[in-house]
N, C-alpha and C positions, 0 to 999 in steps of 0.2 A: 504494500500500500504506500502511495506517496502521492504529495501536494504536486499541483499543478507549475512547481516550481523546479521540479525534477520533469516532467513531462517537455514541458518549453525549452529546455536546457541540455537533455542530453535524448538519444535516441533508444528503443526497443535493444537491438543489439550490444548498444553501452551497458546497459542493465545486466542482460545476459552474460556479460563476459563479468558484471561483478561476481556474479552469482556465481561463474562455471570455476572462480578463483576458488571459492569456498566450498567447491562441493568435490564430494568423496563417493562414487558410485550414485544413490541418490539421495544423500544425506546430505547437508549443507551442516558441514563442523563447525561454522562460525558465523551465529546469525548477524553477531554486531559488525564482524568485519567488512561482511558484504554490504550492510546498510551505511557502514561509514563509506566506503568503497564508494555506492552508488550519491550520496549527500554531497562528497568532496567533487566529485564529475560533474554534479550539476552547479555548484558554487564557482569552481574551475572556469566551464566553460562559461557560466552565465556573467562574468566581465571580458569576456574575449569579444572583442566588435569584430574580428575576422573569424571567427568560428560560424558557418553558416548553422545555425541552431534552429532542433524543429520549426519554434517559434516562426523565427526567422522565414523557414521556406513554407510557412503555408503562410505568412502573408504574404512572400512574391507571389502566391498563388492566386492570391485577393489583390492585385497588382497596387499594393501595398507597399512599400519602403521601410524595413526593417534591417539594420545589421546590424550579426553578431547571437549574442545571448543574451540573457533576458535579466537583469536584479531581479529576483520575484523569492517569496518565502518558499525554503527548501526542506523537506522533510520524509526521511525514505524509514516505513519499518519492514521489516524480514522477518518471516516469519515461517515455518516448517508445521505442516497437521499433518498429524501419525495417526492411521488407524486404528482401532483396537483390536490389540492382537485375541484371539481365541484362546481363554484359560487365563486371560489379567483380566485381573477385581482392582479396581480403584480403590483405595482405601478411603 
């Protein structure tokens, strides 16, 4: 889950390579690191005026004038749901 400030800022495949840093088969060993990972990308790129940032290219799309990345509130959480295994009782 993440604000609209991680969306504008960094791209679908930026995310996934946080995630593939952290992940172990399909277990992600470290959920903070990926979230730091994916927070610092979008804070990163969102002062880079030559960075063509989503943002950025959907409003060339709206023949709009936008360069760069976006200053916008950034917030990525990570998070892993485990099924329940057959034969755990929650205590």
């Amino acid at each position: 889950m993440a604000s609209d400030g991680v969306f504008d800022n960094i791209y679908d495949n930026q995310i996934e390579d946080c995630l593939l840093q952290n992940l172990a088969g399909v277990e992600l060993f470290d959920l903070e690191s990926a979230s730091q990972c994916i927070s610092k990308l979008a804070l990163m790129f969102g002062y880079n005026r030559n960075f063509v940032s989503p943002f950025a290219a959907h409003a060339k799309q709206h023949k709009m004038q936008y360069n760069g990345g976006k200053d916008d509130d950034i917030v990525a959480i990570v998070a892993q749901i485990h099924t329940k295994k057959q034969g755990y009782e929650n205590s």
